[in-house]
C-alpha positions in Angstrom: 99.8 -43.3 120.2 99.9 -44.8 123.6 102.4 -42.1 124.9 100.2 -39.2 123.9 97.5 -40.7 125.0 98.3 -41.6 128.7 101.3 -39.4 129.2 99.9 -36.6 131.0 98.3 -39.0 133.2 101.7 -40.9 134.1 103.7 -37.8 134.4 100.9 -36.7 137.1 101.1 -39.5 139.1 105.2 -39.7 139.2 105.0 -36.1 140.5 102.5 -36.8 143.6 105.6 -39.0 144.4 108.2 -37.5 142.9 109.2 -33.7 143.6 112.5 -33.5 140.5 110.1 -32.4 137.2 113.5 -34.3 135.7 113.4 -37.1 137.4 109.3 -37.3 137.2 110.5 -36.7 132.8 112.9 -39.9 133.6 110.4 -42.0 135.4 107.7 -41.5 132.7 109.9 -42.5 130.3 111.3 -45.2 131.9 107.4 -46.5 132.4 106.8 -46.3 128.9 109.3 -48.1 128.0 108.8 -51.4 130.5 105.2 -51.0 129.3 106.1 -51.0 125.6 108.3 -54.8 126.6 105.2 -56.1 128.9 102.7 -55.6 126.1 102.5 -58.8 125.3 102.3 -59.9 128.9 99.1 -57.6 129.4 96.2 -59.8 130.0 93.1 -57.8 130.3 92.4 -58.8 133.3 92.2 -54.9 134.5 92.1 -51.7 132.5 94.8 -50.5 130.6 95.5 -47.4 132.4 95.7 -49.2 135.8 98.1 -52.1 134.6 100.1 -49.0 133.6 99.3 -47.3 136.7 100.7 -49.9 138.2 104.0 -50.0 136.1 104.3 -46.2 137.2 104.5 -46.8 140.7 106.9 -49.6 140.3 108.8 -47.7 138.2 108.8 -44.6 140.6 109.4 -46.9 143.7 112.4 -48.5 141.6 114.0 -45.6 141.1 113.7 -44.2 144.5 115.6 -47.1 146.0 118.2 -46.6 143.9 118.7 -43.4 144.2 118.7 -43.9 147.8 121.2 -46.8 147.7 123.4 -44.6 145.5 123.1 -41.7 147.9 124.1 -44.1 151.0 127.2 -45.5 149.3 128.3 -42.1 148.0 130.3 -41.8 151.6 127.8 -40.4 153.8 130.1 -41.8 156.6 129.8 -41.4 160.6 132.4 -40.5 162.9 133.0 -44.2 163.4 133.8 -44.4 159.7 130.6 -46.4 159.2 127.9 -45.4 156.3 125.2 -43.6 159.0 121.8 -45.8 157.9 119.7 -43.4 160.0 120.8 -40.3 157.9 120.5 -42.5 154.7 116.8 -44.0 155.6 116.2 -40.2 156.9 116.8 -39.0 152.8 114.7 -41.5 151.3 112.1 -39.3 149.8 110.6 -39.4 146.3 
């Protein structure tokens, strides 16, 4: 009931950050998921939908980190033999 109800929401707010409609598919999922384990953690302390906000852009930032990591250590590699950081900090974009 939770996923219906706040899906469209999520999947809108992944994909301001994230420009893959897969990836945005992933993240949403992922989002549910860590919400689904924190319920019981969820205090009430803010609404619902902006603890799970929250979750979503933790979620997206997560997963844009390590795509980037993954990106740098696939061998994007200088002259020097060295793993260029400007070129992989220059392709961290969600």
């Amino acid at each position: 009931m939770l996923v219906v109800k706040y899906q469209r929401r999520i999947e809108r707010l992944i994909g301001r950050m994230v420009r893959d409609a897969d990836l945005v598919q992933d993240i949403a999922q992922e989002t549910f998921i860590r919400a689904y384990r924190a319920l019981p953690q969820f205090r009430g302390d803010s609404a619902f939908y902006t603890w799970r906000y929250r979750i979503a852009i933790n979620t997206a930032k997560n997963a844009a980190a390590s795509r980037s990591r993954s990106r740098c250590s696939d061998g994007k590699v200088s002259g020097a033999g060295l793993t260029s950081l400007s070129s992989c900090r220059a392709s961290v974009t969600l």
